[in-house]
MDAnalysis code that builds the backbone (N, CA, C; Angstrom):
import MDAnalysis as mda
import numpy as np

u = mda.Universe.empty(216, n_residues=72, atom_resindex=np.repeat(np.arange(72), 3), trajectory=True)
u.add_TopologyAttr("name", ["N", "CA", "C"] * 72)
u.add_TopologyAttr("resid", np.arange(1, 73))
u.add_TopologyAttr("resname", ["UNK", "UNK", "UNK", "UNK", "UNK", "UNK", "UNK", "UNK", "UNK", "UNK", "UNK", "UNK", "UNK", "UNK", "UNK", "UNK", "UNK", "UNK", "UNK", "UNK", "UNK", "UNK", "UNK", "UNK", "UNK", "UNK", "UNK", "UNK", "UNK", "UNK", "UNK", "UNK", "UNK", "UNK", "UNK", "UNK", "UNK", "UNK", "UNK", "UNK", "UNK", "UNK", "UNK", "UNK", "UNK", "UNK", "UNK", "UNK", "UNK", "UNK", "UNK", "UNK", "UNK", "UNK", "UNK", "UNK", "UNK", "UNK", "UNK", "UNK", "UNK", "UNK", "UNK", "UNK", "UNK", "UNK", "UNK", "UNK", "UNK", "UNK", "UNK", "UNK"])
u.atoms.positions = np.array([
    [0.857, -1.177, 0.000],
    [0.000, 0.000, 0.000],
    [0.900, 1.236, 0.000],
    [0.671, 2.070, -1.091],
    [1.445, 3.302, -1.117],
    [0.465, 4.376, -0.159],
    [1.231, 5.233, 0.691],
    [0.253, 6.117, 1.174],
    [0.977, 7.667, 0.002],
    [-0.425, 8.015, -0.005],
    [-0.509, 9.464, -1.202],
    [-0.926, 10.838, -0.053],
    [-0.050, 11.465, -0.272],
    [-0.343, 12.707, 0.792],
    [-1.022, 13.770, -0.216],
    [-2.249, 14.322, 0.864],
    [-2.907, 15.269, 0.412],
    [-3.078, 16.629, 0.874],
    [-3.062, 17.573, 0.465],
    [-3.582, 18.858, 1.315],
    [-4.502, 19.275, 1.614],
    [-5.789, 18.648, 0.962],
    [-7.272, 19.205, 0.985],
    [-7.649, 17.586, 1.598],
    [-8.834, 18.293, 2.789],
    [-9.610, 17.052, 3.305],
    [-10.527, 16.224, 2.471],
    [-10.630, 16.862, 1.193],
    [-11.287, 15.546, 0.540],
    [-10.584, 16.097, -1.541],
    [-10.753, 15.260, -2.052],
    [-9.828, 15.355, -3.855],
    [-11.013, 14.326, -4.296],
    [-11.275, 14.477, -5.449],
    [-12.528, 13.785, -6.364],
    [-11.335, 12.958, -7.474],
    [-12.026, 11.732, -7.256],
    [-11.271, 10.304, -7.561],
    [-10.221, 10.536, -9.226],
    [-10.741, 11.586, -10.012],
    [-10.206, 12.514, -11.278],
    [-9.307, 12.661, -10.707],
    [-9.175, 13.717, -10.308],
    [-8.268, 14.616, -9.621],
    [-6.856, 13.657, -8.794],
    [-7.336, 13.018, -8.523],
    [-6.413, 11.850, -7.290],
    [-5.456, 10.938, -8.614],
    [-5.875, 10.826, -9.492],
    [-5.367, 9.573, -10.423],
    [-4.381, 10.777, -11.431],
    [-4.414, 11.792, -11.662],
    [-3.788, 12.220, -12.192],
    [-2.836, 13.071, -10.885],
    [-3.182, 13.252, -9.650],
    [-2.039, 14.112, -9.111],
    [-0.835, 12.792, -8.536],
    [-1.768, 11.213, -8.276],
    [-1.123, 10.079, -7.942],
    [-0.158, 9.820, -9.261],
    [-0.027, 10.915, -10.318],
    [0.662, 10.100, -11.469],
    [0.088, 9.022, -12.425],
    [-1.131, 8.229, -12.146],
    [-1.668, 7.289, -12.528],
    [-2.196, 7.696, -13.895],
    [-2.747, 8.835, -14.369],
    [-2.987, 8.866, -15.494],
    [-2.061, 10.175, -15.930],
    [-1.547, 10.393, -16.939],
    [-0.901, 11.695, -17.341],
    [-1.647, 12.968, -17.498],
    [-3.069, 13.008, -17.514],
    [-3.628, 13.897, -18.454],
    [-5.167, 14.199, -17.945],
    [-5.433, 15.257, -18.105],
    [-7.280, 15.283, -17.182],
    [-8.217, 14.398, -18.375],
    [-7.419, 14.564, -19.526],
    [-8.749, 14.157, -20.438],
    [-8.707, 12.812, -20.734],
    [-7.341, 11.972, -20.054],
    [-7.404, 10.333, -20.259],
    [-7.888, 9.628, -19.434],
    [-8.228, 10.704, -18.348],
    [-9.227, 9.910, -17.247],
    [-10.458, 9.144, -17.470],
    [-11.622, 9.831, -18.358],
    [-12.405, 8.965, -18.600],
    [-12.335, 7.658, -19.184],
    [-11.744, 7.657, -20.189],
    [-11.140, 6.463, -21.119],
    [-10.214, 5.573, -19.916],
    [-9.637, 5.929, -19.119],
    [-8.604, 5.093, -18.016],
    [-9.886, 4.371, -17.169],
    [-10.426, 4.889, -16.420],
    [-11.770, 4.974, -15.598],
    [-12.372, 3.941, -16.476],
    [-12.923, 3.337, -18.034],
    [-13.812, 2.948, -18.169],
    [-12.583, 1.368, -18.558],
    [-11.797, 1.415, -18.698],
    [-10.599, 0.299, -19.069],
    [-10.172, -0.283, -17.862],
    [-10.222, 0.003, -16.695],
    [-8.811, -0.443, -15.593],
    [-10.108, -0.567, -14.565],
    [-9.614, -2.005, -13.632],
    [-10.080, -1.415, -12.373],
    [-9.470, -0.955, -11.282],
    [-10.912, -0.171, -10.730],
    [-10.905, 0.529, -9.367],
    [-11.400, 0.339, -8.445],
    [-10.998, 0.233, -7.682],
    [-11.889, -0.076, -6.353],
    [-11.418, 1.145, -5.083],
    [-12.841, 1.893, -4.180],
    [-12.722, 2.436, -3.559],
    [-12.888, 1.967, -2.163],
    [-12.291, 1.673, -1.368],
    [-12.441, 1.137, 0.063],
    [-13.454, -0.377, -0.313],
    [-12.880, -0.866, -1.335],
    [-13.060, -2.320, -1.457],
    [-14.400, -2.179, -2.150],
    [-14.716, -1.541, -2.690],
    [-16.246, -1.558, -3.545],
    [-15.755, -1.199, -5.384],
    [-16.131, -1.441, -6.496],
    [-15.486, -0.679, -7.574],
    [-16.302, 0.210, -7.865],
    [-15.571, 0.916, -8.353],
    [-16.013, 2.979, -8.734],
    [-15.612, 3.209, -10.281],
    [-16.244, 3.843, -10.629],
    [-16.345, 4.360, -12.470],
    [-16.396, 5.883, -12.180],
    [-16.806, 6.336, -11.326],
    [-17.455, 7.757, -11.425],
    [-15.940, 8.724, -10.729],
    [-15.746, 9.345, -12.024],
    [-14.105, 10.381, -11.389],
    [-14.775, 11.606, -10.866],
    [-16.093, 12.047, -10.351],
    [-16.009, 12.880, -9.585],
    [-16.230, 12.487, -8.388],
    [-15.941, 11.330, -7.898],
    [-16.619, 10.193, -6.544],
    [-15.157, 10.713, -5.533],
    [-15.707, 11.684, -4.398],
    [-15.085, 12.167, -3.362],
    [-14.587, 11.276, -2.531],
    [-13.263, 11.430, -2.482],
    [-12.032, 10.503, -1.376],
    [-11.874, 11.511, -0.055],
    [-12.005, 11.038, 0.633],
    [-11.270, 11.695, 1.742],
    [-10.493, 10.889, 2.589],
    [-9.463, 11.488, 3.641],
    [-7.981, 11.116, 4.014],
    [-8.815, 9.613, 4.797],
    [-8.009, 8.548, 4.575],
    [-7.856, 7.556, 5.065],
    [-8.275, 6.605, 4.135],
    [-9.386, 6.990, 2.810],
    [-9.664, 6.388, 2.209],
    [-8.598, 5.574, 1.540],
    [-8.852, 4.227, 0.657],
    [-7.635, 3.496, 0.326],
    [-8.379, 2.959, -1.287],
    [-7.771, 3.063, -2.584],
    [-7.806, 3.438, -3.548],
    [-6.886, 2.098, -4.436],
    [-7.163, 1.398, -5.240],
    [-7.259, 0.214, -5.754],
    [-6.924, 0.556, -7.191],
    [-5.994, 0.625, -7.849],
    [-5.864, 0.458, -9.212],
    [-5.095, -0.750, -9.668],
    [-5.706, -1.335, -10.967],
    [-5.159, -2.807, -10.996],
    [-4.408, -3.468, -10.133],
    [-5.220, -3.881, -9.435],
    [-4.169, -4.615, -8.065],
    [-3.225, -3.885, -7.410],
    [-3.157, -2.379, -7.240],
    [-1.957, -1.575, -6.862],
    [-2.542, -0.596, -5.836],
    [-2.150, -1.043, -4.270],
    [-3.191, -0.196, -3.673],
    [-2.379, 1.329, -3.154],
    [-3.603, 2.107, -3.137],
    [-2.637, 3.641, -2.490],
    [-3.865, 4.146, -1.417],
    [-2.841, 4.769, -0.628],
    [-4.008, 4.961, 0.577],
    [-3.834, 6.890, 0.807],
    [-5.000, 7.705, 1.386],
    [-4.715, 9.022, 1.194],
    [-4.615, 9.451, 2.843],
    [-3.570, 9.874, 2.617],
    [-3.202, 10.772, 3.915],
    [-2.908, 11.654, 3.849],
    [-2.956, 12.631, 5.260],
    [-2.556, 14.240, 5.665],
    [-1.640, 14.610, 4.970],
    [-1.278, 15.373, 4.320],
    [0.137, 16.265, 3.585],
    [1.029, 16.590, 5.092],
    [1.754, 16.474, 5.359],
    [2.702, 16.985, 6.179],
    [3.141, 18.466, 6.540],
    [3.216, 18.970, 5.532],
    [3.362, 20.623, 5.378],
    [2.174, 21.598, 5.878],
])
């Protein structure tokens, strides 16, 4: 489990996959989103405006990342 640090108490599942590096680009998200799975706290998710907040834990092809506090 990678933990992903955040600054805002909650990032919309879009937003998270491209600042995690996971997709390069805002506009390959949909097309990524409808190809790969995801799973959000063990359920699967399609929808990239579907709100994460810190502790949540985030599932891409078998690769898990979990969201925590930014440090700064």
């Amino acid at each position: 489990m990678q933990n992903v640090p955040i600054s805002t108490p909650t990032i919309k599942l879009g937003q998270f996959l491209k600042y995690a590096g996971i997709v390069d680009t805002g506009g390959a998200i949909k097309t990524f989103l409808a190809t790969h799975s995801i799973k959000v706290n063990g359920l699967v998710e399609a929808r990239r405006g579907r709100h994460l907040i810190l502790g949540d834990e985030v599932e891409v092809d078998g690769i898990g990342y979990r969201l925590i506090a930014d440090a700064d």
